[in-house]
C-alpha positions as semicolon CSV with decimal commas, in nm:
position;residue;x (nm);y (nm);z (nm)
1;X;-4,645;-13,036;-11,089
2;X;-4,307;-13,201;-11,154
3;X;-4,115;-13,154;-10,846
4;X;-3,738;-13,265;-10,917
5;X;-3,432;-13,038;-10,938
6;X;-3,342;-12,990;-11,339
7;X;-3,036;-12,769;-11,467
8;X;-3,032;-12,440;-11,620
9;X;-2,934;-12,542;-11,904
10;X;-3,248;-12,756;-11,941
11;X;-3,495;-12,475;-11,966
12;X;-3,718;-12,528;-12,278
13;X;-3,680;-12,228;-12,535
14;X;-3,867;-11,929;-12,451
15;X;-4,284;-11,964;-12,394
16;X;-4,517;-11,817;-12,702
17;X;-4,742;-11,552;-12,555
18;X;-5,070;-11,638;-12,508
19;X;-5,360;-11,366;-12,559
20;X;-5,596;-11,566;-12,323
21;X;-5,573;-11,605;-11,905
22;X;-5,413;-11,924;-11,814
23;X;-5,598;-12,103;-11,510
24;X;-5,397;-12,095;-11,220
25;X;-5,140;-11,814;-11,317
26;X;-5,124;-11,470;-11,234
27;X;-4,993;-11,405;-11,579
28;X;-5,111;-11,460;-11,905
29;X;-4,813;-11,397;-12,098
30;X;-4,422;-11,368;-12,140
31;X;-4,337;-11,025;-12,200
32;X;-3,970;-10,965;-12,355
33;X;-3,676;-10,916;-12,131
34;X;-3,550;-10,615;-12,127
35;X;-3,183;-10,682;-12,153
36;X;-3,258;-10,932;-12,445
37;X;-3,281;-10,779;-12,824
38;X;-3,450;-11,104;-12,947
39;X;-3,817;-11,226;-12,881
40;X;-4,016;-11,566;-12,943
41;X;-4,391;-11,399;-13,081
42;X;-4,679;-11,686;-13,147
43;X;-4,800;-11,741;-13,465
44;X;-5,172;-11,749;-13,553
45;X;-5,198;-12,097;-13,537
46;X;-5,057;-12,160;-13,198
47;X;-5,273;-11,928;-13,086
48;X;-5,581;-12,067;-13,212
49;X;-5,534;-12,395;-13,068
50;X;-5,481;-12,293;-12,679
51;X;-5,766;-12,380;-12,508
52;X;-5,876;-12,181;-12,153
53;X;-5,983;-12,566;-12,000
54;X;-5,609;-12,632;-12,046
55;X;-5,366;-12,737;-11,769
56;X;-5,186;-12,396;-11,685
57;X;-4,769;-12,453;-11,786
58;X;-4,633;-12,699;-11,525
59;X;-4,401;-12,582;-11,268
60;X;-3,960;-12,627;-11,348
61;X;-3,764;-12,666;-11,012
62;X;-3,414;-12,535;-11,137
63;X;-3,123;-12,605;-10,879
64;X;-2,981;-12,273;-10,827
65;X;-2,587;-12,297;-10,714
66;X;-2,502;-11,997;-10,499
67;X;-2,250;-11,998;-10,272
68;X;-2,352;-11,738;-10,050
69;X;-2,723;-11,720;-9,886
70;X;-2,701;-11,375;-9,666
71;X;-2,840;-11,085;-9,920
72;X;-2,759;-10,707;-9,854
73;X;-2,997;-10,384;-9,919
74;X;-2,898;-10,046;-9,805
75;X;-3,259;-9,925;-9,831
76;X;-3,385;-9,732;-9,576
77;X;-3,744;-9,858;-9,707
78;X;-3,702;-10,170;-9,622
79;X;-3,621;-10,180;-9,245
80;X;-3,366;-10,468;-9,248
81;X;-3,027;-10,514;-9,451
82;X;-2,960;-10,855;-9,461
83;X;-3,185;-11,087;-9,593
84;X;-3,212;-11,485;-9,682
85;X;-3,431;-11,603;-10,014
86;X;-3,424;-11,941;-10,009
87;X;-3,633;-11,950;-10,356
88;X;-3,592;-11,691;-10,674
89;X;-3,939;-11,680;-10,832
90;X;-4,252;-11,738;-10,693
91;X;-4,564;-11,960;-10,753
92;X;-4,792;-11,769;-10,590
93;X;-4,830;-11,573;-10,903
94;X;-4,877;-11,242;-10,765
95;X;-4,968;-11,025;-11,075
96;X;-4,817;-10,714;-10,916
97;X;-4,534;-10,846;-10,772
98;X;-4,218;-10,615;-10,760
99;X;-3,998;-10,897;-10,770
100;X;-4,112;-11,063;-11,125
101;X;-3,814;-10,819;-11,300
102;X;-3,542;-10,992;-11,101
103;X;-3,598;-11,294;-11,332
104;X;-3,465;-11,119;-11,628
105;X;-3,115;-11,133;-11,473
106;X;-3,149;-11,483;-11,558
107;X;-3,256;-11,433;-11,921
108;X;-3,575;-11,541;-11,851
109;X;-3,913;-11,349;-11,812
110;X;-4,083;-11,123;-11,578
111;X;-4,409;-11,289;-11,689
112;X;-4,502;-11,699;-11,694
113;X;-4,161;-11,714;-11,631
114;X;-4,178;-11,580;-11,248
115;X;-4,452;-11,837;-11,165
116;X;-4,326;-12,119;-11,354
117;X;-3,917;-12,168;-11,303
118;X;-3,868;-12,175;-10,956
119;X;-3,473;-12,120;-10,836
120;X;-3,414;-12,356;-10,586
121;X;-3,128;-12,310;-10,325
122;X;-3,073;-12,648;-10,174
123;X;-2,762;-12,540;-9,946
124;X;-2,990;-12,267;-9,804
125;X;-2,965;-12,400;-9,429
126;X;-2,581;-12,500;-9,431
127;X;-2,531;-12,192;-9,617
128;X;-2,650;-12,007;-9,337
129;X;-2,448;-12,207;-9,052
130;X;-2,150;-12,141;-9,228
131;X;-2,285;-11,728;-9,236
132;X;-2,339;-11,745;-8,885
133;X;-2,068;-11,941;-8,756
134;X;-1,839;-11,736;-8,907
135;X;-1,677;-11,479;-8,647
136;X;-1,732;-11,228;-8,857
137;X;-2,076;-11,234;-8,825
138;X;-2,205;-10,958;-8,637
139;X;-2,605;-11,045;-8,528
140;X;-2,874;-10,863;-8,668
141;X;-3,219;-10,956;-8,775
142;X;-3,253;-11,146;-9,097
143;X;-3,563;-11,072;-9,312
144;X;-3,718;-11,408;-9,466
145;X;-3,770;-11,319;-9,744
146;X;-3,694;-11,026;-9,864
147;X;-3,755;-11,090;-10,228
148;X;-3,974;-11,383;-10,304
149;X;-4,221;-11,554;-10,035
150;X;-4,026;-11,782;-9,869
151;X;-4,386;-11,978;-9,806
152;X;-4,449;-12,033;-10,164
153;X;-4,608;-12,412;-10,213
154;X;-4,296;-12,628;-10,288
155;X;-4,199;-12,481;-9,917
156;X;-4,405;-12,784;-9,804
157;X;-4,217;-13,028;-9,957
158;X;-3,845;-12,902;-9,943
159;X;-3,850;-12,758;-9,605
160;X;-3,570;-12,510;-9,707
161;X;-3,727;-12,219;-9,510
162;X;-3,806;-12,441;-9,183
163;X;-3,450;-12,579;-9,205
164;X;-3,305;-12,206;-9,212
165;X;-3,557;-12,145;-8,932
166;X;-3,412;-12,419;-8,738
167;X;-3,044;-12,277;-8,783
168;X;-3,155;-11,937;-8,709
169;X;-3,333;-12,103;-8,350
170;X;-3,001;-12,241;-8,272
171;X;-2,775;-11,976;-8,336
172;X;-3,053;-11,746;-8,124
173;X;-3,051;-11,501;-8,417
174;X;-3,346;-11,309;-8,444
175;X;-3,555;-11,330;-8,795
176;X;-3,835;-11,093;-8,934
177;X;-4,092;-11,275;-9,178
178;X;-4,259;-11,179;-9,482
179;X;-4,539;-11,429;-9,590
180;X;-4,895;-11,436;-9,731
181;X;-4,949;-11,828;-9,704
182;X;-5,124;-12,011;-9,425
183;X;-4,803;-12,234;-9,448
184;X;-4,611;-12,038;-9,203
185;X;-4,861;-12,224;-8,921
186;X;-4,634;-12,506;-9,009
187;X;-4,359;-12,363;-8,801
188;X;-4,531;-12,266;-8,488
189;X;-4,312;-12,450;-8,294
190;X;-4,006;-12,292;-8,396
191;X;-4,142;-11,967;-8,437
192;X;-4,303;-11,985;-8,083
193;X;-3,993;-12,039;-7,938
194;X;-3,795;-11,780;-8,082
195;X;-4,087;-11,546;-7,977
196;X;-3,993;-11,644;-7,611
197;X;-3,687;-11,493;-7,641
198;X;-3,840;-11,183;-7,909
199;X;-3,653;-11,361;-8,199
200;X;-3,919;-11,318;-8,440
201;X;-4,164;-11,146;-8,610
202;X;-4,442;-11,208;-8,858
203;X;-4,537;-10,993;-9,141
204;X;-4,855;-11,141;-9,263
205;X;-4,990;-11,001;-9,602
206;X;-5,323;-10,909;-9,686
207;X;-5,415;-10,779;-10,010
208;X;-5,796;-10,797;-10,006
209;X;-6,052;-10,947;-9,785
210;X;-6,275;-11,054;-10,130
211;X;-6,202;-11,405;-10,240
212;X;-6,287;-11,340;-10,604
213;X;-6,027;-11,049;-10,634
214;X;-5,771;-11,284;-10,466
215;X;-5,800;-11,599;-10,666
216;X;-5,727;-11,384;-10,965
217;X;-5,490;-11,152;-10,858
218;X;-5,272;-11,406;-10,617
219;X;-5,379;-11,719;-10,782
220;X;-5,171;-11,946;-10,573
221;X;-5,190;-11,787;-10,261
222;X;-5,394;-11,830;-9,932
223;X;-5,746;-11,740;-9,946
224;X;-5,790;-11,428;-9,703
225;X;-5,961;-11,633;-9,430
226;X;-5,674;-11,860;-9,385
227;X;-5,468;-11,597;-9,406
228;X;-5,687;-11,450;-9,093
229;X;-5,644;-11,768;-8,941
230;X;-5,316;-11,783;-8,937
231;X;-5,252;-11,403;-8,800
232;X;-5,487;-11,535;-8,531
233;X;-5,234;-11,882;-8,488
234;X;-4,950;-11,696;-8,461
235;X;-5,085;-11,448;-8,233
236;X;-5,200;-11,743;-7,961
237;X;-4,889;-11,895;-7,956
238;X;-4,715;-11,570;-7,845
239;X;-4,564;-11,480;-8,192
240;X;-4,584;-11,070;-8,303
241;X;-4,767;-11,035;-8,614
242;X;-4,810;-10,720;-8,793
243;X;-5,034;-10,691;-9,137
244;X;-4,911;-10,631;-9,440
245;X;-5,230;-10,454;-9,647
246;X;-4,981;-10,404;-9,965
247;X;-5,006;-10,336;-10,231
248;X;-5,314;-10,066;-10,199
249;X;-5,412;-10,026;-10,573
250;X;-5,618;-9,718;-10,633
251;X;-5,974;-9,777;-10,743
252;X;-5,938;-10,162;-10,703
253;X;-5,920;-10,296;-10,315
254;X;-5,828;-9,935;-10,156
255;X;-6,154;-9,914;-10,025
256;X;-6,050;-10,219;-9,828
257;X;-5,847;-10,034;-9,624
258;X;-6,012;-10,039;-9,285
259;X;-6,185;-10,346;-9,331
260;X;-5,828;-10,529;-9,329
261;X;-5,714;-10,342;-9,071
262;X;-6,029;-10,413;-8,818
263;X;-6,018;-10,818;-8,910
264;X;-5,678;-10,842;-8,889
265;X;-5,670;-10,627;-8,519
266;X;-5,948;-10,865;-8,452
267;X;-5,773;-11,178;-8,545
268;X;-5,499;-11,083;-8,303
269;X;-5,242;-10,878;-8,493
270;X;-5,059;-10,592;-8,278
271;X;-4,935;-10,354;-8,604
272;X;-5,053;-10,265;-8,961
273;X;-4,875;-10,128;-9,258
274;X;-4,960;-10,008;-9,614
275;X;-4,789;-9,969;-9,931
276;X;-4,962;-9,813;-10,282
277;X;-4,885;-10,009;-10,561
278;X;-4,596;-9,872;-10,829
279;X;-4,561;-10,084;-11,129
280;X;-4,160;-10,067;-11,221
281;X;-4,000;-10,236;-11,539
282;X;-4,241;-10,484;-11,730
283;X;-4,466;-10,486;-11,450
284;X;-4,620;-10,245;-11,661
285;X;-4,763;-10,418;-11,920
286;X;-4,826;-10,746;-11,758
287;X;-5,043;-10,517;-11,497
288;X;-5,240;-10,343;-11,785
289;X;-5,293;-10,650;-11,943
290;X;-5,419;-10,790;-11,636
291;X;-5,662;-10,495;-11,578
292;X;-5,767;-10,515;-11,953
293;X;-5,854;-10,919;-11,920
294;X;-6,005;-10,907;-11,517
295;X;-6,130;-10,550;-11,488
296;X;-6,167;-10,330;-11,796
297;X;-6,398;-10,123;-11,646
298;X;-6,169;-10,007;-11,381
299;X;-5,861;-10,011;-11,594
300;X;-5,865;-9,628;-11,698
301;X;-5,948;-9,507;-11,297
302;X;-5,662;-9,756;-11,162
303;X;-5,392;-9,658;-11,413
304;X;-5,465;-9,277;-11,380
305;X;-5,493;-9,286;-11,008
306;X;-5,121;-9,462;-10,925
307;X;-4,974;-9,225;-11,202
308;X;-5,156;-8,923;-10,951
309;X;-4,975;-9,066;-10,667
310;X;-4,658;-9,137;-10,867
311;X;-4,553;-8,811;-11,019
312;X;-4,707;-8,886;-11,347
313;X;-4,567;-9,226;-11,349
314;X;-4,684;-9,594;-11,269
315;X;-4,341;-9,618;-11,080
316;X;-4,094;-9,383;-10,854
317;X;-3,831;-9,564;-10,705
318;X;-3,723;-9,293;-10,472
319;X;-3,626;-9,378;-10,102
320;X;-3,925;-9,216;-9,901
321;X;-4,212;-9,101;-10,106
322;X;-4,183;-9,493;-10,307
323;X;-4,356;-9,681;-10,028
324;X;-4,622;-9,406;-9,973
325;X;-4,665;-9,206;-10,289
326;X;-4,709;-8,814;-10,301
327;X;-5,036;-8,575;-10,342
328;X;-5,344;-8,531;-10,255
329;X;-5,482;-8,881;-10,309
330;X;-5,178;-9,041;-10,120
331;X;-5,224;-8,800;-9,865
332;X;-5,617;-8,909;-9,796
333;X;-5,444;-9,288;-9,786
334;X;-5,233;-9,223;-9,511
335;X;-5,534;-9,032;-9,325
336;X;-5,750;-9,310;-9,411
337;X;-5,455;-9,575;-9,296
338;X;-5,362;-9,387;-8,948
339;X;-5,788;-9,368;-8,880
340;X;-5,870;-9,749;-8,899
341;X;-5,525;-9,796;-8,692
342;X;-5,689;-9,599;-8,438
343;X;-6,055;-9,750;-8,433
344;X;-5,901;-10,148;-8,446
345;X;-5,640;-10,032;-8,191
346;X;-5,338;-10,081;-8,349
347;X;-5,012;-9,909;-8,300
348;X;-4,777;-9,768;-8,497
349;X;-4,621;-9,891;-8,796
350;X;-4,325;-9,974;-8,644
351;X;-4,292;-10,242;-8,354
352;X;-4,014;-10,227;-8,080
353;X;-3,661;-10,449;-8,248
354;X;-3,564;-10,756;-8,188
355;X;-3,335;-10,891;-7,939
356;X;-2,963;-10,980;-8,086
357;X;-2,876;-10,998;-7,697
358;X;-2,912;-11,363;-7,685
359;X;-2,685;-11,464;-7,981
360;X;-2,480;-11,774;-7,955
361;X;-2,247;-11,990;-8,127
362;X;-2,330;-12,326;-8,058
363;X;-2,016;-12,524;-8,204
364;X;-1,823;-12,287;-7,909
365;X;-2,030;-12,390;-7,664
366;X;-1,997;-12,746;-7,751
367;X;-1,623;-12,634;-7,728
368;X;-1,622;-12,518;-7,387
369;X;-1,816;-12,828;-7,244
370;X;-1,535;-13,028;-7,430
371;X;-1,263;-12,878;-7,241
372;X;-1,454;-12,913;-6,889
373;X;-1,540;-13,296;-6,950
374;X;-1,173;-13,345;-7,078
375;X;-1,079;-13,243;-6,705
């Protein structure tokens, strides 16, 4: 995996689509963007000479240049408005994830794309001291990340996310996670002091306690037992940690359900949440194609059941019924969802906020020592 910082403008042309699964990617292909009229398509050749023992397409850090660092969402889905995304695409490879159509802003694709040209915001951490310095900052709880997993493997090397962690510690401004790597362990010692002062929270994902289903639908992720172990880390070391059992995909790891919940109550988590998949943009496609290549047989029964639960569709982006679906089937999740809650002993959904009380500006307080040791 080359690991250095490379331009934009140093992206090779667009990636031939492949018709076979590439080890170590979630997808197989790069579907066309939809805001671009012109597409690369593979000849015959090419095709015939790819090869499944193949190294998968090596990894391109680009350097992404943004000034600002402190994202805004008015969604009332989402249950926090400002957010920090310290990486745009994701290596994890996450075949379903929502976030693989933000790439196309970029001209690039929402398939190989995603996984395999990494955005890379250097100035993340000073970024943020400016953001937070600034007296117009008013505190409220950042959400890390709110787009792409802010844990994703080159985390271990660049330190971006720890860095903003460490800003976050020192300003005393409290910080809601959104992970599904054992990486987040890392940080216990941050994270267990901001806990002292309920500063942060965990949101731990789990998408499926089977192995096999996770190594080819989150190729790059943690398996589910570290995952486990690191709800249970957290948890000793005084840190909130509510699961993340999303995305539920009808007729795949639905039936999961409880188990999740009861190992993940078990491992020490205090809350559990759910969301039904919904397949927006290109997610489409690279989804089906997915299905088609890991699971035919269940490709009919998955597609028909989200399109129950989705009006017809495999997406509704409506505030509300979007992170829960609608009918009958969506209606036995939730039962199903609110039952293993109660047998684990989990409680609700939601967990009590965290504190903005103890917010500080350290550069004044260095200021106000000044003035008493000038005396």
């Amino acid at each position: 995996m080359r690991e250095e910082l490379i331009r934009i403008d140093e992206i090779p042309e667009a990636q031939a689509r492949p018709l076979i699964q590439i080890r170590g990617r979630g997808a197989a292909e790069n579907p066309a963007n939809r805001f671009v009229q012109q597409e690369i398509v593979a000849d015959g050749d090419y095709l015939d000479s790819l090869d499944e023992e193949e190294p998968a397409p090596r990894t391109v850090f680009l350097r992404d240049a943004t000034r600002t660092i402190i994202a805004r969402n008015d969604s009332p889905d989402v249950g926090f408005s400002a957010s920090v995304n310290p990486y745009r695409g994701c290596e994890h490879g996450c075949i379903y994830c929502f976030a693989r159509p933000t790439h196309e802003y970029f001209g690039l694709s929402a398939g190989l794309d995603f996984e395999t040209k990494i955005f890379v915001k250097e100035d993340a951490p000073e970024l943020l001291r400016q953001a937070l310095a600034s007296p117009r900052w008013v505190p409220e709880t950042i959400g890390m990340s709110g787009v792409t997993d802010c844990y994703q493997p080159v985390e271990r090397k660049l330190k971006l996310t720890r860095r903003c962690l460490e800003v976050l510690a020192e300003f005393r401004n409290p910080v809601t996670i959104i992970t599904k790597n054992h990486l987040v362990t890392r940080d216990l010692d941050i994270l267990r002091e901001m806990a002292a002062w309920n500063g942060v929270r965990v949101n731990l994902s789990i998408t499926s306690l089977d192995e096999k289903l996770q190594r080819v639908m989150e190729p790059r992720t943690s398996t589910p037992k570290r995952r486990l172990d690191a709800v249970e880390a957290l948890s000793k070391a005084g840190v909130r940690v509510r699961v993340l059992a999303a995305p539920m995909i009808p007729g795949l790891n639905d039936h999961e359900l409880p188990a999740i919940i009861k190992a993940s109550a078990n491992a020490g988590a205090v809350a559990a949440n759910y969301i039904p998949l919904r397949l927006p943009f290109v997610l489409k496609e690279l989804f089906e194609t997915w299905l088609q290549t890991h699971y035919p047989g269940h490709k009919d029964k998955v597609l028909h059941r989200i399109r129950e639960i989705r009006g017809g569709k495999l997406n509704d982006p409506e505030f509300g019924s979007r992170m829960r679906g609608q009918g009958e089937y969506a209606d036995q999740l939730a039962v199903l969802f609110r039952a293993a809650c109660r047998k684990a002993g989990l409680g609700g959904e939601e967990l009590p906020p965290l504190s903005t009380e103890h917010f500080r500006r350290p550069h004044d307080r260095r200021g106000q020592l000044g003035l008493f040791e000038a005396a």
